[in-house]
ZAGUFI-178724 format. One record per residue (C-alpha): residue number from 0; residue in three letters; chain; x, y, z. Coordinates in nm, 4 decimals. Last residue first. Example, Ala and Ser with C-alpha at 12.3 -4.5 7.8 and 13.67 -1.06 7.14 Angstrom:
R    n  res  chain         u         v         w
R    1  Ser      A    1.3670   -0.1060    0.7140
R    0  Ala      A    1.2300   -0.4500    0.7800
END
This chain:
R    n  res  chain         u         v         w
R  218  Unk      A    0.5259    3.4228   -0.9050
R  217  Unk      A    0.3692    3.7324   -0.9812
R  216  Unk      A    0.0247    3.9191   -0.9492
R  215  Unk      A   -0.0040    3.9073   -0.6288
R  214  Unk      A   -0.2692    3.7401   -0.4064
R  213  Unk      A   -0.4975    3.9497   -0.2088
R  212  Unk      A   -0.4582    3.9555    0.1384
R  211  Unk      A   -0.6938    3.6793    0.2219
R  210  Unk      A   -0.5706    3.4146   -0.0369
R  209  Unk      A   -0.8610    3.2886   -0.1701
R  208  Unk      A   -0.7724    3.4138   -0.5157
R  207  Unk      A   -0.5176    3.2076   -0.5144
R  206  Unk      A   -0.6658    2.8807   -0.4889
R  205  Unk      A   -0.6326    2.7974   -0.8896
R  204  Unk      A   -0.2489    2.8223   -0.8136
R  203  Unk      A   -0.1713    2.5449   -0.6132
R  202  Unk      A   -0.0875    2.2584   -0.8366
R  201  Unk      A    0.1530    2.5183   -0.9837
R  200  Unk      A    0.3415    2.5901   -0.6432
R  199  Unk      A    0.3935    2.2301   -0.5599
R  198  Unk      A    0.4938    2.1482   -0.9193
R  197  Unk      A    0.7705    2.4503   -0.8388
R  196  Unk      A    0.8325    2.3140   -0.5039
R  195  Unk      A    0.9961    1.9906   -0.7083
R  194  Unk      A    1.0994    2.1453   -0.9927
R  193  Unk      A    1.3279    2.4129   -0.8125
R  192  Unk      A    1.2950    2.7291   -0.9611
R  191  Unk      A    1.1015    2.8547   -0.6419
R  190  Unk      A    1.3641    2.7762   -0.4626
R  189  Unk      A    1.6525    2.9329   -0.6709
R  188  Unk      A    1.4093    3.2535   -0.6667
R  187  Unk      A    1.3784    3.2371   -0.2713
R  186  Unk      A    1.7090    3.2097   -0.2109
R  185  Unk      A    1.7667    3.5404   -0.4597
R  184  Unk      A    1.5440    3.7091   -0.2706
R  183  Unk      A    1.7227    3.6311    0.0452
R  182  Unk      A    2.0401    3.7168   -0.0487
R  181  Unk      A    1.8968    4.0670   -0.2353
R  180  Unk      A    1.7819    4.1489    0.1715
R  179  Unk      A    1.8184    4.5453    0.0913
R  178  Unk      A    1.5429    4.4914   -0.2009
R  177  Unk      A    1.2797    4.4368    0.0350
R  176  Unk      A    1.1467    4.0847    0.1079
R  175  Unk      A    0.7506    4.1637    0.0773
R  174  Unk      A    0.5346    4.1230    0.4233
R  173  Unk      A    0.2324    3.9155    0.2899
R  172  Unk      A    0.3204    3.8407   -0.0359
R  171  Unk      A    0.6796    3.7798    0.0407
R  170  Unk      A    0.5776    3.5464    0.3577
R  169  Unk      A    0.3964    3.3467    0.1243
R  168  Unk      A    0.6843    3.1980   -0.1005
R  167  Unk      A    0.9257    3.2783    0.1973
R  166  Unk      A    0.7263    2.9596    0.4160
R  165  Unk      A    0.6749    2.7719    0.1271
R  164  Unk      A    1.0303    2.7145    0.0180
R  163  Unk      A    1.1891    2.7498    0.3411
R  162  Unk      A    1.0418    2.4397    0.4809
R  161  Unk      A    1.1394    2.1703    0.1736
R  160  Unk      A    1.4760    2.3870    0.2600
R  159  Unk      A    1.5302    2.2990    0.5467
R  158  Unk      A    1.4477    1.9428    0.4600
R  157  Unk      A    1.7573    1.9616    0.2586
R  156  Unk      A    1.9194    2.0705   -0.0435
R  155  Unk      A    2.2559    2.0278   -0.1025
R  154  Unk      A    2.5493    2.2643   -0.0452
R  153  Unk      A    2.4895    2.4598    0.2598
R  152  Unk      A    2.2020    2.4610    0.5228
R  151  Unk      A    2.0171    2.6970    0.3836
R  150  Unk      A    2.0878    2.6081    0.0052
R  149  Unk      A    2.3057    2.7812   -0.2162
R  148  Unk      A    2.5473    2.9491    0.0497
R  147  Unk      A    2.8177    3.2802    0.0582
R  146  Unk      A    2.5594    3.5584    0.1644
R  145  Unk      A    2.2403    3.3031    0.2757
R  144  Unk      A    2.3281    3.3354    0.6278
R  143  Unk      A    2.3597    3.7274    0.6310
R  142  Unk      A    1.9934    3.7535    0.4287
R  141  Unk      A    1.9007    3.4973    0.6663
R  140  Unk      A    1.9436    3.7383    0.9713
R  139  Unk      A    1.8160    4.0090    0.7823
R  138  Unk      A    1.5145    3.8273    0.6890
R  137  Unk      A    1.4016    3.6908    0.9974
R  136  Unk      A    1.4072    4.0601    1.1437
R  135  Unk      A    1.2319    4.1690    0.8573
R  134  Unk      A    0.9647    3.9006    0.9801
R  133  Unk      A    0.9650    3.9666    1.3314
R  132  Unk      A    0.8723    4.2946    1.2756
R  131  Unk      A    0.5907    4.2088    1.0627
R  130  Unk      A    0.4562    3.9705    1.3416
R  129  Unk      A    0.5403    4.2491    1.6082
R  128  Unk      A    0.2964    4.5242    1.3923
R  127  Unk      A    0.0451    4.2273    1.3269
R  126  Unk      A    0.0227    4.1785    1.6718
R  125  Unk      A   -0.0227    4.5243    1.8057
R  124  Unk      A   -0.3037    4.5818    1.5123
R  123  Unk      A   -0.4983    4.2445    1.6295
R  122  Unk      A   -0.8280    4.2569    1.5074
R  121  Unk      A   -1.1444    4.1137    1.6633
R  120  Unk      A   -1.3519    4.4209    1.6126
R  119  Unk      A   -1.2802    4.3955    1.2429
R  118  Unk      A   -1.3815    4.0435    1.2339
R  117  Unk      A   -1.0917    3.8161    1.1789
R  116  Unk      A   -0.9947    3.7046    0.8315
R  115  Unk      A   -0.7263    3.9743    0.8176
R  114  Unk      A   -0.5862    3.8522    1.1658
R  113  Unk      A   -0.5463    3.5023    0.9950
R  112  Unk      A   -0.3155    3.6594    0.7378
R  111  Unk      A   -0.0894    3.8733    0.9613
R  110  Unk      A   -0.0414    3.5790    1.2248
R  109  Unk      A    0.0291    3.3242    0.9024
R  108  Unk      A    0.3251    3.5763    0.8541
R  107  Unk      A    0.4614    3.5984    1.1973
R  106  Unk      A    0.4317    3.1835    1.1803
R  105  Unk      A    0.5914    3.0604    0.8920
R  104  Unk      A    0.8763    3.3438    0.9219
R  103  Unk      A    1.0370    3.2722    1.2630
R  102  Unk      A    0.8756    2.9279    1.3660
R  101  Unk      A    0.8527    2.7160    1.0660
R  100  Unk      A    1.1490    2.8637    0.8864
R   99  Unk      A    1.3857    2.8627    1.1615
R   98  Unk      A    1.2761    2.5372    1.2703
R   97  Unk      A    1.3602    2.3885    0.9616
R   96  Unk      A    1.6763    2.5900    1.0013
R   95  Unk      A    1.7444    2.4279    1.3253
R   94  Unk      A    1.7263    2.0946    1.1628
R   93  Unk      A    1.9317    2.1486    0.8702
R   92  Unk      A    2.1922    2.2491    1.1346
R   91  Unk      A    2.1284    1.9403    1.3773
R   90  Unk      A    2.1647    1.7440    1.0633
R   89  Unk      A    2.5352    1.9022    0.9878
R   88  Unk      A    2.6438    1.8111    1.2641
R   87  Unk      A    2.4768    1.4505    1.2696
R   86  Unk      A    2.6737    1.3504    0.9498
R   85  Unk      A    2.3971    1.1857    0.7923
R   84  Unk      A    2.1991    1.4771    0.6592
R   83  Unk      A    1.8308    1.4453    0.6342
R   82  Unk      A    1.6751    1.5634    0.3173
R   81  Unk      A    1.9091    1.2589    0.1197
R   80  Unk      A    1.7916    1.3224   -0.2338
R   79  Unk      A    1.8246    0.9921   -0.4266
R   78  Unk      A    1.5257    0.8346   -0.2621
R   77  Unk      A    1.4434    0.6857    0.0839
R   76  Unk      A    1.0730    0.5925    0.1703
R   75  Unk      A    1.1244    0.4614    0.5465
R   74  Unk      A    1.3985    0.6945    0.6576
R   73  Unk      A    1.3597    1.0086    0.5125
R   72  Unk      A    0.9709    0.9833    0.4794
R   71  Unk      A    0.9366    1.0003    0.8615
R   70  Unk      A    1.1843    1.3299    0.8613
R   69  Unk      A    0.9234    1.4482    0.6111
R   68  Unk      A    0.6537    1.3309    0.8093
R   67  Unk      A    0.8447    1.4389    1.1239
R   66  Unk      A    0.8865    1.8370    1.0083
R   65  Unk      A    0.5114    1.8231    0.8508
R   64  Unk      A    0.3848    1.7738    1.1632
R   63  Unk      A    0.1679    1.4412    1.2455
R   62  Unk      A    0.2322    1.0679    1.1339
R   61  Unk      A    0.0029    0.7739    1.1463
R   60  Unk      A    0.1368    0.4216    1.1628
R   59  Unk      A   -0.1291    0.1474    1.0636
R   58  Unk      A   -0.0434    0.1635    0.6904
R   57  Unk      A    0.1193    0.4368    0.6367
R   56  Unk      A   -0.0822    0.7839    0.7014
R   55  Unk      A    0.0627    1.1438    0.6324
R   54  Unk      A   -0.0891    1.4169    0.7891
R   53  Unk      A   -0.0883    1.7194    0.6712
R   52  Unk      A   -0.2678    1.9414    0.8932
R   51  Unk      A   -0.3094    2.0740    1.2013
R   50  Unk      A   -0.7502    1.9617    1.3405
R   49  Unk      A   -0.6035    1.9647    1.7080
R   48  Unk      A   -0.8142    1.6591    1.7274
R   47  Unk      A   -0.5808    1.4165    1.5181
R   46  Unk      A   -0.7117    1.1293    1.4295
R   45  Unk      A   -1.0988    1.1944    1.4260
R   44  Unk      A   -1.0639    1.5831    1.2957
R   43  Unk      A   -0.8711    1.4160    1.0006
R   42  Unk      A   -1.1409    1.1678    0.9161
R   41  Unk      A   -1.3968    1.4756    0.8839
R   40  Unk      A   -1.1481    1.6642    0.7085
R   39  Unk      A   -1.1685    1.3640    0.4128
R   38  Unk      A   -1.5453    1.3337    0.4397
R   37  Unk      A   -1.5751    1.5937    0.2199
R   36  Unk      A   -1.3599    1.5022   -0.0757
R   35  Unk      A   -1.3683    1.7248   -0.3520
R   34  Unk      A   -1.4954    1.9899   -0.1499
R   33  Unk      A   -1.2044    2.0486    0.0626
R   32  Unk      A   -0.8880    1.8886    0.2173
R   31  Unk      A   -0.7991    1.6341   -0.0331
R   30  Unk      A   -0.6949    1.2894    0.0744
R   29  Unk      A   -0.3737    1.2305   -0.1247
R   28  Unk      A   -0.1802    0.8870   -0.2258
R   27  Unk      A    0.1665    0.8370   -0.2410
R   26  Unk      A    0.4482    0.7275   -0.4773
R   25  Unk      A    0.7966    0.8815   -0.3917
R   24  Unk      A    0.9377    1.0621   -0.6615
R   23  Unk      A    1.2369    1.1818   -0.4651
R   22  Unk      A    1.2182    1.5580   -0.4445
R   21  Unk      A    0.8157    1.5032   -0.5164
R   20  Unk      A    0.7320    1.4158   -0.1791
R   19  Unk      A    0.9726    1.6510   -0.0091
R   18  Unk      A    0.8184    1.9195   -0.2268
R   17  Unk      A    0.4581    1.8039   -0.1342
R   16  Unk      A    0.5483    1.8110    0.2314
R   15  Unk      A    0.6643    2.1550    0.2771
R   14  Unk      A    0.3639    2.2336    0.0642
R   13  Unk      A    0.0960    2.0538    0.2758
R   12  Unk      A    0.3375    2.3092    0.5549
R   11  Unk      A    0.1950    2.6216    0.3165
R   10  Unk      A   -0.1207    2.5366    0.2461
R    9  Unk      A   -0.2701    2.5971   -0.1056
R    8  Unk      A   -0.2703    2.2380   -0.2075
R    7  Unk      A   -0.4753    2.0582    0.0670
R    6  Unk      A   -0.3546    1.7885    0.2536
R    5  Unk      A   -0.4441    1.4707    0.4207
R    4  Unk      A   -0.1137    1.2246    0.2317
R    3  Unk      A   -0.1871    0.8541    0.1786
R    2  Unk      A    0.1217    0.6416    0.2165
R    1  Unk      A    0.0862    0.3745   -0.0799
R    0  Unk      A    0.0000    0.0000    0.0000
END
């Protein structure tokens, strides 16, 4: 039997997923999140209350977090693109920027979008402010990383970047990467050039005009 992925196309950590997924070619199934197949979120909600997704199911063995279901895929669907390091130096580095990613830009920039969907009176203007903030100060950080690297944690691609890729995608059309972080921006161009995010990317692109702060005209 195939691993069946719950995900839907337009989220950012379903993305994270999809380009680990598609780095190696690894056969799987999906359970769409949405119309297509309702029962599918219904199932979700059952396994995993907290209602996060993806979720990647193998047989019996179900896996939460897109970190550990791509750390998960690592070890028991190997391919040609190793997206955990062996050396356990350099792991702990790919690791931390996974984190990086998740916690540092993922997150401030999800913060600005789901304020936008509040109700007015709900809003969060203090919030946003520190989410932006944190944001340019991700970027100047990783703007210094980035100076004399390809990838974020060096010279091959790794399940830091499978979190990168998604997490800059949307953080640039929420909070745009200025012109004084030109490392970063040109990160995020090799990344999006990459086939695997970039079939991640295109499978997503009839959503965009969900997106709540308007999705740009580019990319």
């Amino acid at each position: 039997m195939r691993p069946v992925l719950y995900s839907h196309p337009f989220s950012s950590y379903c993305q994270k997923v999809l380009t680990a997924l598609y780095e190696n070619g690894t056969d799987f199934d999906t359970r769409m999140l949405g119309p297509e197949d309702p029962s599918a979120y219904q199932d979700l909600c059952s396994m995993w209350p907290v209602k996060r997704f993806p979720i990647l199911i193998d047989g019996e063995k179900r896996v939460f977090e897109s970190s550990i279901v791509i750390e998960y895929l690592d070890q028991h669907y190997p391919g040609p693109v190793k997206l955990i390091p062996d050396d356990a130096d350099t792991a702990l580095d790919v690791r931390m920027m996974d984190r990086f990613f998740d916690n540092y830009v993922s997150i401030p920039q999800q913060k600005v979008v789901f304020n936008a969907i509040r109700p007015e009176e709900n809003r969060d203007p203090y919030g946003v402010q520190e989410a932006r903030d944190m944001l340019d100060a991700a970027y100047g950080w990783l703007d210094q990383r980035m100076a004399d690297r390809e990838w974020a944690a060096g010279g091959a691609f790794s399940l830091a970047d499978c979190a990168a890729a998604p997490a800059l995608f949307y953080a640039d059309w929420t909070h745009r990467i200025g012109e004084q972080f030109a490392h970063v921006r040109a990160y995020r161009n090799r990344l999006l050039a990459r086939p695997s995010f970039a079939r991640a990317v295109d499978e997503a692109r009839p959503y965009r005009p969900f997106f709540p702060l308007g999705a740009p005209d580019r990319d």
